[in-house]
C-alpha positions as CSV (number, residue, x, y, z in Angstrom):
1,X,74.2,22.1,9.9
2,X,72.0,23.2,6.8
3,X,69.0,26.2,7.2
4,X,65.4,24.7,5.6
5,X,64.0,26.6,3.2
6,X,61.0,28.8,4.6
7,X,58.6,26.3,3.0
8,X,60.1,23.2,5.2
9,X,60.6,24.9,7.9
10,X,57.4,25.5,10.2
11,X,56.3,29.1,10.8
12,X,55.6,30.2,14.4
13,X,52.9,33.2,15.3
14,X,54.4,36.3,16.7
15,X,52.3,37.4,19.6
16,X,53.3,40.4,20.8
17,X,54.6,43.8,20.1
18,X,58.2,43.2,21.7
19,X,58.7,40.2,19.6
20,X,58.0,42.2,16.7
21,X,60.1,44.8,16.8
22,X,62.9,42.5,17.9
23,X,62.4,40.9,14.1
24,X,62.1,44.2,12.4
25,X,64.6,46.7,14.1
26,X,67.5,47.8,12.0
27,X,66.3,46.0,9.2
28,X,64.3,45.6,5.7
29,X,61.2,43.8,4.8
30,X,61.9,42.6,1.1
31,X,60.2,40.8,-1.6
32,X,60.5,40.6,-5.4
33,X,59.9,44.9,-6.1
34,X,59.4,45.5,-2.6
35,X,61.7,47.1,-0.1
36,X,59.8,48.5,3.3
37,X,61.0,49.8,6.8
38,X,58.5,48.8,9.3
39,X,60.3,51.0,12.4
40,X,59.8,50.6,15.7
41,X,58.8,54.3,15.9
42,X,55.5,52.9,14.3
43,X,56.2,54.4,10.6
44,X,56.1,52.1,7.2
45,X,58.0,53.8,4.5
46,X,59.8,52.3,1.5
47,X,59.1,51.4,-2.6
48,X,57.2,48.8,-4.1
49,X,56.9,48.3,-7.6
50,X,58.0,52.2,-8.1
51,X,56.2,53.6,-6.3
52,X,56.5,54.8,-2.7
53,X,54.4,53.1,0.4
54,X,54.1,55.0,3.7
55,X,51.9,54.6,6.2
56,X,51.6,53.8,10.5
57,X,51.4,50.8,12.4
58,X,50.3,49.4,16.0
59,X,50.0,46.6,17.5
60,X,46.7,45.6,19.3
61,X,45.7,42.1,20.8
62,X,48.2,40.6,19.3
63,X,47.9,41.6,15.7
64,X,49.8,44.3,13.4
65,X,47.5,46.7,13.0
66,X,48.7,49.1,9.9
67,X,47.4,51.9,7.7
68,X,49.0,52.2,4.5
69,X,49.3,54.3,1.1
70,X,50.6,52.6,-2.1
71,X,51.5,55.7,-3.9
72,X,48.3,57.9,-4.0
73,X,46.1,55.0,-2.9
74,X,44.7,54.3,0.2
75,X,44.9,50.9,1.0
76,X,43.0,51.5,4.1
77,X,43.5,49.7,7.7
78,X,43.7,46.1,8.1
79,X,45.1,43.9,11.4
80,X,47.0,41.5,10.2
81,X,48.6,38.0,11.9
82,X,52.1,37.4,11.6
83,X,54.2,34.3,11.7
84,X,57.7,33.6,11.3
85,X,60.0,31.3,10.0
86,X,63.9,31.7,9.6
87,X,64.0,35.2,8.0
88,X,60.5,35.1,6.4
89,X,57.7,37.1,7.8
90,X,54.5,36.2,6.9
91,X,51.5,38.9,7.1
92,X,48.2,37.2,6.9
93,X,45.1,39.9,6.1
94,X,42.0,40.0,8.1
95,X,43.5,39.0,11.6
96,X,44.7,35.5,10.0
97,X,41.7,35.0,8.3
98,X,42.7,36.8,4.3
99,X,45.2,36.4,2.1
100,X,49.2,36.1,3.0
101,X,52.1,38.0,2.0
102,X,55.9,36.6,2.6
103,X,58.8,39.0,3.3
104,X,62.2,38.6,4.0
105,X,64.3,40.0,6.7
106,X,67.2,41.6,5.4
């Protein structure tokens, strides 16, 4: 048996906080520059791009709720919908509504 790609496979919505941290735990969110440790604890640390990102999270009505600093820069607080496929999380802005970032669990 082969695994799809993330792009054939279809991705399915994480719903609750449990679920989450069952993807996360003990593991890294990556993309190209990007390295993060979303724990369980409710801290994001990690690099992107050179620079370090830090910041909190919760989750509340079924969406990641995060505040986060890009190195100096506030990038403010956003609730985001997530969605899985395979080892791809996908973080979609404005409660499902913005823009969509994939990263992989590693």
């Amino acid at each position: 048996m082969f695994a799809l790609p993330a792009a054939a496979e279809e991705f399915r919505v994480v719903d609750d906080r449990s679920a989450f941290v069952r993807l996360v735990e003990g593991r890294k969110l990556t993309r190209i520059g990007i390295k993060l440790d979303v724990r369980t604890s409710g801290e994001i640390e990690g690099r992107a791009f050179g620079k370090p990102v830090t910041g909190a999270w919760r989750w509340n009505g079924g969406y990641f709720c995060r505040d986060l600093y890009f190195g100096n820069k506030d990038l403010g607080p956003n609730c985001q919908l997530v969605k899985v496929s395979g080892d791809t999380l996908r973080f979609i802005a404005d409660r499902g509504a913005g823009q969509y970032a994939d990263l992989q669990l590693r």
